[in-house]
N, C-alpha and C positions, 0 to 999 in steps of 0.2 A: 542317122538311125538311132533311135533311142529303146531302151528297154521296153518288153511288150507289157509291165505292170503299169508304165506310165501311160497305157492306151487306156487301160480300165477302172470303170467308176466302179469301188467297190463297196460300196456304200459305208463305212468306217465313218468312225469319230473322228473329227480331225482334229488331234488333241491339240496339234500347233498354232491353233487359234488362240488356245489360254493365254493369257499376259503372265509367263511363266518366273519374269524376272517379281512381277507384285506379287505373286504368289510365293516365292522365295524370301522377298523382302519383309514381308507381311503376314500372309498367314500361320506358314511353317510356325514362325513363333510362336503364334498360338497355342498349335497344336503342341507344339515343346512346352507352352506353361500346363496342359491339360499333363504333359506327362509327371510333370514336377507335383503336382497336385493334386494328383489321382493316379492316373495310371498308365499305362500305354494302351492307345487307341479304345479306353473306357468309354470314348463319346459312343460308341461300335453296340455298346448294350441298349441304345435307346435313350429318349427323354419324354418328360411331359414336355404338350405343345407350350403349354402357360408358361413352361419354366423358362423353356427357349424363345419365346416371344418376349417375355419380359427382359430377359440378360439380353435381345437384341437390342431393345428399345432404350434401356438403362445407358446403353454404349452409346447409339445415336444421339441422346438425349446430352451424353457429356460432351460430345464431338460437336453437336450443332448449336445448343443453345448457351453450353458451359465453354463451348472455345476451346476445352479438354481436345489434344491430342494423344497423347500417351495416357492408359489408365495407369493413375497412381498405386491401385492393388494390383500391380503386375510385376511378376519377379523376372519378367521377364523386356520390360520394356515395351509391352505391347500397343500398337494405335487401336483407339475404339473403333474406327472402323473396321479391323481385324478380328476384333470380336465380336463386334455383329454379324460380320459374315460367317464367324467359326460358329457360334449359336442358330443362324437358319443355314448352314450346310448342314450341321447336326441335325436340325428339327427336318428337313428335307430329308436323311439316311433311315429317319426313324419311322418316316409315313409308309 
């Protein structure tokens, strides 16, 4: 017999799906250089979409074509792919 929650679809997120370790490895940093550099959870006021499409792109652009894994403007040691993702999380919180 097992617990009666485990009979029920409750329709929830099922946040266990996130790849929690990349998101630890990876992004968090991020968000820790946004704090070093602005502020805490500043991303939370909004952006322009230009601004955030561009700083996504800028990251891709060093990641795929420059071979760039870590940006070098990063006090934090950040992968570009970390910050393109942190740039359209942002522009997605801000729609």
């Amino acid at each position: 017999m097992t617990a009666p929650k485990n009979n029920i679809e409750e329709g929830k997120p099922r946040v266990s799906l996130l790849p929690l370790d990349i998101l630890t490895k990876y992004i968090v940093p991020a968000y820790e250089e946004g704090v070093q550099k602005y502020a805490r959870e500043s991303w939370r006021g909004g952006f322009k979409t230009s601004i955030m499409i561009d700083a996504a792109l800028r990251h891709i652009i060093a990641f795929y074509y420059h071979k760039e894994d870590i940006d070098s403007d990063s006090p934090v040691g950040k992968h570009h792919l970390a910050g393109a993702v942190f740039s359209l999380l942002s522009l997605l919180h801000s729609l």
